[in-house]
C-alpha positions in Angstrom: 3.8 -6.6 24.3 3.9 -4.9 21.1 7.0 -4.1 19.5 8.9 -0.6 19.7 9.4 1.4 17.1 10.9 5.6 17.0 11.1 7.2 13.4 13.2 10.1 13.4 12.6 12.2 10.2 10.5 15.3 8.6 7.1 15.2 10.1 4.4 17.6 11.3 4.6 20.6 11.7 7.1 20.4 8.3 5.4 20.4 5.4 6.3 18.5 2.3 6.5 14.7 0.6 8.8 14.1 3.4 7.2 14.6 6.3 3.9 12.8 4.6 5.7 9.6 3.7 6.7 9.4 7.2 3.4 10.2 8.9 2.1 7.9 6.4 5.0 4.7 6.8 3.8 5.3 11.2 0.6 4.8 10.5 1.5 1.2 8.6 3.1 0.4 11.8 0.8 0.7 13.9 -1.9 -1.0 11.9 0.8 -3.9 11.8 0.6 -3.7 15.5 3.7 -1.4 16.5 4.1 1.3 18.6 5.2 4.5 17.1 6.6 7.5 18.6 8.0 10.2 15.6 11.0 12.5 16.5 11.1 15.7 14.1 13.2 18.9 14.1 13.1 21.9 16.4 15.1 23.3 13.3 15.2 21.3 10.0 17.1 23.9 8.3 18.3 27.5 8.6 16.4 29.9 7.4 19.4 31.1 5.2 20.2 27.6 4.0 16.0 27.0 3.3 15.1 28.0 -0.8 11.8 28.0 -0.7 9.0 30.7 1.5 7.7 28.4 4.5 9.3 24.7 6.1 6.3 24.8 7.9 2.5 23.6 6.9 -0.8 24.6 7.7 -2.6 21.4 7.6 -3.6 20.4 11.5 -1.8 17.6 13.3 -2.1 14.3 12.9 -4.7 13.0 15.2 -3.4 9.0 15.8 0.9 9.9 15.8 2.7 11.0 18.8 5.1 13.6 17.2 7.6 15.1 19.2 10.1 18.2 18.2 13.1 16.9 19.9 16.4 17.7 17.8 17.8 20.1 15.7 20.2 19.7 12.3 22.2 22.0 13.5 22.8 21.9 17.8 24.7 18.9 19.0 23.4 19.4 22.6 19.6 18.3 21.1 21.4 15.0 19.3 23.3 14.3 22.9 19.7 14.2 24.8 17.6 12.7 22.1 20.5 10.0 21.7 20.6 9.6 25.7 17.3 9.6 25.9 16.7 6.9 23.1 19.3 4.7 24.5 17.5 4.7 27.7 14.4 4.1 26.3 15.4 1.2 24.1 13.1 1.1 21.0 13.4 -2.3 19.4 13.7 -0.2 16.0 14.9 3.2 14.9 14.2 4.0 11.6 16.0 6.9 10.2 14.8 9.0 7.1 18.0 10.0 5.4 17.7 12.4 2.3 20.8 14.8 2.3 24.4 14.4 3.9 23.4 17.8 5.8 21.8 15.6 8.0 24.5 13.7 8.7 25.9 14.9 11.6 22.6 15.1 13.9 21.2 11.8 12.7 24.2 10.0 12.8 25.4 11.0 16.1 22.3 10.3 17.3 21.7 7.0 16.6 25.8 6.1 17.6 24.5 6.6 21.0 21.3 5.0 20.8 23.3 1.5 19.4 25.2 1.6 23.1 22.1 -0.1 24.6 23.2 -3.3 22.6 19.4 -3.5 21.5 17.6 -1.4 19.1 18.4 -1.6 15.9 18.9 1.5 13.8 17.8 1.0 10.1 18.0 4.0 7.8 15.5 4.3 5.0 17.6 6.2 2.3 16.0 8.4 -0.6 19.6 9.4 -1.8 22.8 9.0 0.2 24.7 11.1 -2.8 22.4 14.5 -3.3 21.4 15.5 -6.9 23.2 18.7 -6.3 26.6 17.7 -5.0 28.9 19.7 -3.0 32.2 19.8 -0.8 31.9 16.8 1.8 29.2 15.0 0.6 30.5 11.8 0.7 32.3 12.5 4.0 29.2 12.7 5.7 27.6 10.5 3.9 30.1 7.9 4.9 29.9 8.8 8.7 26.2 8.5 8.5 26.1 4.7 6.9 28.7 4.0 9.7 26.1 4.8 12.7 23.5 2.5 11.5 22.9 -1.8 10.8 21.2 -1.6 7.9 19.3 -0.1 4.8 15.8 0.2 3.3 16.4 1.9 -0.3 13.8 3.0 -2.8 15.7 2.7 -5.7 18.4 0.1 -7.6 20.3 3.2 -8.1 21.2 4.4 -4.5 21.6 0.1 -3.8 24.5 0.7 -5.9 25.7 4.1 -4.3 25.8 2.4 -0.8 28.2 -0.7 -2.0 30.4 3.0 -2.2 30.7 2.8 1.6 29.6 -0.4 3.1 28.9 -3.8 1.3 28.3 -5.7 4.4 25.1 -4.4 5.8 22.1 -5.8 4.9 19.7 -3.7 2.4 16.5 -4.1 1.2 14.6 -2.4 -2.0 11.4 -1.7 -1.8 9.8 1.2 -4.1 8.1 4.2 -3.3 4.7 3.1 -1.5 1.6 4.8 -3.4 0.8 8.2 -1.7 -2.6 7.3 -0.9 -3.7 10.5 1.6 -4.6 12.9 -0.6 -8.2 12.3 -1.0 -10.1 11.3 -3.8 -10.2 11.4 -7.3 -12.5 14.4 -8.8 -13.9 14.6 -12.3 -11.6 16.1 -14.8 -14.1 18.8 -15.8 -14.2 19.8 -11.9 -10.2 20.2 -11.4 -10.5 21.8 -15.0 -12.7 24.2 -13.3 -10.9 25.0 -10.3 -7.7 25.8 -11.6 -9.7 28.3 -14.5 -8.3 26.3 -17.2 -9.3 25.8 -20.9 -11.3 22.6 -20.8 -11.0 22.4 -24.9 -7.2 22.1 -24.3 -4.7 19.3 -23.6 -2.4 19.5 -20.4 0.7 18.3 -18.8 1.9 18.2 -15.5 5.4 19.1 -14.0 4.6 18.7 -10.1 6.8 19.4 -7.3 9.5 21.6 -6.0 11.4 23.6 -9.2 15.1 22.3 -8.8 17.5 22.7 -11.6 18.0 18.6 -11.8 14.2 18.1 -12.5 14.5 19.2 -16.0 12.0 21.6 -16.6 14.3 23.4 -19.4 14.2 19.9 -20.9 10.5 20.1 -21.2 9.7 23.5 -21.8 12.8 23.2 -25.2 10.5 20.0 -26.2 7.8 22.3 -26.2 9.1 24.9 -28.8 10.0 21.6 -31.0 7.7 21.4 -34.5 6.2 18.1 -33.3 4.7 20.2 -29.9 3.8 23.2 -32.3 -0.1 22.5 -31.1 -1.6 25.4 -29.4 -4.3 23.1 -27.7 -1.1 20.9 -25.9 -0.2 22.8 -23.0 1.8 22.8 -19.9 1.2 23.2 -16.5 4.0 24.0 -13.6 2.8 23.7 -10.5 5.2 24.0 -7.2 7.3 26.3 -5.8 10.8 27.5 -7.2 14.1 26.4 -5.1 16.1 27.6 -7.9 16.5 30.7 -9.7 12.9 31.4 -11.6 14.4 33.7 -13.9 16.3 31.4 -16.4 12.9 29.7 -16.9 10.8 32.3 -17.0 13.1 33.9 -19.9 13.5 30.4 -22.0 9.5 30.8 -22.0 9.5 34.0 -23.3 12.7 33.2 -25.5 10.1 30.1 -27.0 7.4 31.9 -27.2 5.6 29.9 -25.0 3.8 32.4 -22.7 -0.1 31.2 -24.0 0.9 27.5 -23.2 2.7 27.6 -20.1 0.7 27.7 -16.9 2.5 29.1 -14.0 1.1 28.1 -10.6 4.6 28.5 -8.8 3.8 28.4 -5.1 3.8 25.4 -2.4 0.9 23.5 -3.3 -1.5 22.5 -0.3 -2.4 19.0 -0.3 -5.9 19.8 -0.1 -5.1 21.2 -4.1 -3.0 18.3 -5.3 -6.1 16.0 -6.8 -7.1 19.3 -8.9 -3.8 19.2 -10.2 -3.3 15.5 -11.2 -7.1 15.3 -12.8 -6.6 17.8 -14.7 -3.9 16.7 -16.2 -3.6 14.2 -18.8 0.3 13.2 -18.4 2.2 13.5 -15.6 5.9 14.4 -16.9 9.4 14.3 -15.2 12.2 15.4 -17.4 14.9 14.8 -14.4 18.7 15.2 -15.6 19.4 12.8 -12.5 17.3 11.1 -10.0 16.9 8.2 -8.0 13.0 7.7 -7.2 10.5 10.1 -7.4 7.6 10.9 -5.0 6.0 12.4 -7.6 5.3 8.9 -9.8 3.5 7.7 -7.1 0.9 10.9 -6.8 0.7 10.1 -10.8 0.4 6.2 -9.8 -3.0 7.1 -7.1 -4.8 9.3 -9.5 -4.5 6.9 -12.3 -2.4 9.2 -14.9 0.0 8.0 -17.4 3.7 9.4 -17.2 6.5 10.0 -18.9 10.1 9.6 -17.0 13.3 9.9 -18.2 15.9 7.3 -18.0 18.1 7.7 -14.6 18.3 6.3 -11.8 15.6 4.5 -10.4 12.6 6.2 -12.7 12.4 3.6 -15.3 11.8 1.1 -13.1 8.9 2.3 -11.6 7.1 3.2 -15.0 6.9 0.4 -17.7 7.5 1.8 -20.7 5.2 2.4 -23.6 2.3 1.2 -21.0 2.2 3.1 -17.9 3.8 5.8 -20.0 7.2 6.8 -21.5 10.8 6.2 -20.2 12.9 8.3 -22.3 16.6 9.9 -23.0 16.2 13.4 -21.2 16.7 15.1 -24.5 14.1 17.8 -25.7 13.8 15.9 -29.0 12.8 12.1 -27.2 10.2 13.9 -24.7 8.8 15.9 -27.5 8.5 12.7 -29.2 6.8 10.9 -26.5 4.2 13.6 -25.7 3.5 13.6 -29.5 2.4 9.6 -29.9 0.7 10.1 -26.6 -1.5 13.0 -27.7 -1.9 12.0 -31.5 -2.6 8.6 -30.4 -5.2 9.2 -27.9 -3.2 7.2 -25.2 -4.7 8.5 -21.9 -7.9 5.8 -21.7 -5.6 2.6 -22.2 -2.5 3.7 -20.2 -4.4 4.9 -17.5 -6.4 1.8 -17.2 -2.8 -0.1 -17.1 -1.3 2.5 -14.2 -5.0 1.2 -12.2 -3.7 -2.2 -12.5 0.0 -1.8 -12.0 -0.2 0.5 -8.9 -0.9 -2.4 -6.6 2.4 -3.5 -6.2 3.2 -0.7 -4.1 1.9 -1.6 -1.1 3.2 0.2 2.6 2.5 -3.4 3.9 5.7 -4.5 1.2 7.7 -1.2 3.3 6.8 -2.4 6.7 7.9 -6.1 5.6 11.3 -4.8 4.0 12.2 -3.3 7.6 11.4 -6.5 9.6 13.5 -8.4 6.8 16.6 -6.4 7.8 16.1 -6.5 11.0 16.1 -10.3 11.1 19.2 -10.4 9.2 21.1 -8.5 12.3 
């Protein structure tokens, strides 16, 4: 009989890295001979609560995962049957996807029923048990959430250490960012050039993802104004939607003077866009303030492009410096520096060839494997 497994996290119909990690981690399972069952939201968050235009995506269902909208963030009579129906059902595992102490309360309760059937084992898989953006009761929740589960799957050193805050008995296992490896192929630079209407003589970086204040993006764009970044062929490219407010960047642009070498393409970007995006670029860049890992390094890590990271959290230790790119202070003055040997040096060929090569170590296989090792530790 194969072995049970329920993930309850972002999936289908929600859009975002999120709920593609954990389509993608369900698939690994069931090639490793599990079966799956996903649990997502009937409400991931309110509507007032939600920054950006959509929570939803417009991409079809996937065909091989049984996704079920069972439970809302924010009505305790959806965790009560979810947790009563879970504990009836007795999964050998339940895996919980744990990125915010919002969602605390409904995960948490949920899987404190669930554990009353004295045999599924609830692991959580944490991308940041204290948010980026702190606030009042963060580590209240956090703290009953850690209580209602055995044991841990983290992604970076960095939140290892933040969970020793609140329990240094249950077992934990690191295991990096897997390699987001559903977003089609890799298309000729020229062709993403093409598609996006960009200036093929010019040189282009990439800040991908949701526009948080934490990511740094006034970081980069302050680089950019720097003498050593004065080229008009090095240019930038912002592509993803703003969850802060856009006007403090847009005004640093024009304060810089940066309006001919800043790209705005600030809307969600469809997965079906993301290769353009990453092969048009030359270097990936990531100017976070704070971070633990980044979903975004592993895009950079399928398509082969070097990237530059700055030191915190868990970044550095997914880029080796001055090969797969640049781990530096998150200062304007060390990125501008970075960018500068990478472009005047004619990096891109040799560090991309050494990202080919590196990206094998992060495997889903090694994710599936760090689950089963906590589980035999309980």
């Amino acid at each position: 009989m194969n072995p049970t497994l329920v993930i309850l996290g972002p999936a289908h119909p929600f859009r975002g890295g999120l709920a593609n990690y954990d389509e993608r981690m369900a698939t690994e399972f069931q090639h490793k001979g599990y079966t799956v069952t996903m649990h997502t939201f009937t409400t991931q968050y309110p509507e007032l609560l939600f920054p950006g235009k959509s929570q939803f995506s417009d991409r079809p269902a996937p065909m091989d995962l049984d996704i079920y909208r069972t439970f809302s963030s924010i009505n305790p009579f959806t965790w009560l049957k979810l947790g009563f129906r879970l504990k009836r059902e007795k999964p050998d595992i339940l895996i919980l996807r744990f990125w915010l102490p919002f969602m605390a309360p409904s995960m948490g309760s949920i899987a404190r029923l669930v554990r009353r059937n004295k045999h599924t084992k609830v692991i959580a898989l944490i991308d940041n048990i204290i948010p980026h953006e702190k606030r009042l009761g963060d580590k209240l929740l956090a703290s009953y959430f850690v209580g209602s589960v055995d044991g841990f799957v983290v992604m970076s050193r960095s939140v290892e250490e933040e969970l020793h805050q609140f329990d240094s008995h249950k077992p934990v296992a690191f295991c990096p960012h897997p390699l987001f490896d559903s977003y089609g192929c890799s298309v000729p630079r020229y062709k993403a050039i093409s598609q996006l209407k960009l200036d093929p003589e010019s040189k282009y970086m990439l800040f991908f993802g949701f526009i948080r204040d934490y990511k740094g993006l006034d970081l980069l764009l302050k680089a950019m104004a720097l003498p050593l970044l004065q080229n008009p062929k090095i240019k930038l490219i912002v592509a993803g939607e703003f969850y802060t407010d856009a006007d403090s960047y847009l005004n640093l642009i024009k304060e810089k003077k940066l309006e001919e070498r800043v790209v705005l393409h600030t809307e969600f970007i469809p997965d079906a866009s993301i290769p353009n995006y990453f092969c048009a670029a030359d270097l990936v860049v990531q100017p976070y303030k704070s971070a633990t890992q980044s979903g975004v390094t592993q895009v950079g890590y399928y398509f082969n492009r070097p990237m530059l990271v700055t030191n915190v959290g868990g970044l550095g230790e997914i880029v080796p410096h001055n090969k797969a790119g640049y781990v530096v202070e998150p200062t304007p003055e060390a990125i501008a520096e970075a960018v500068n040997n990478f472009f005047e040096n004619d990096r891109f060929e040799e560090m991309s060839a050494f990202v080919e090569k590196e990206k094998a170590r992060f495997s889903w296989a090694s994710l599936v494997e760090k689950f089963e090792e906590v589980k035999s530790a309980l």
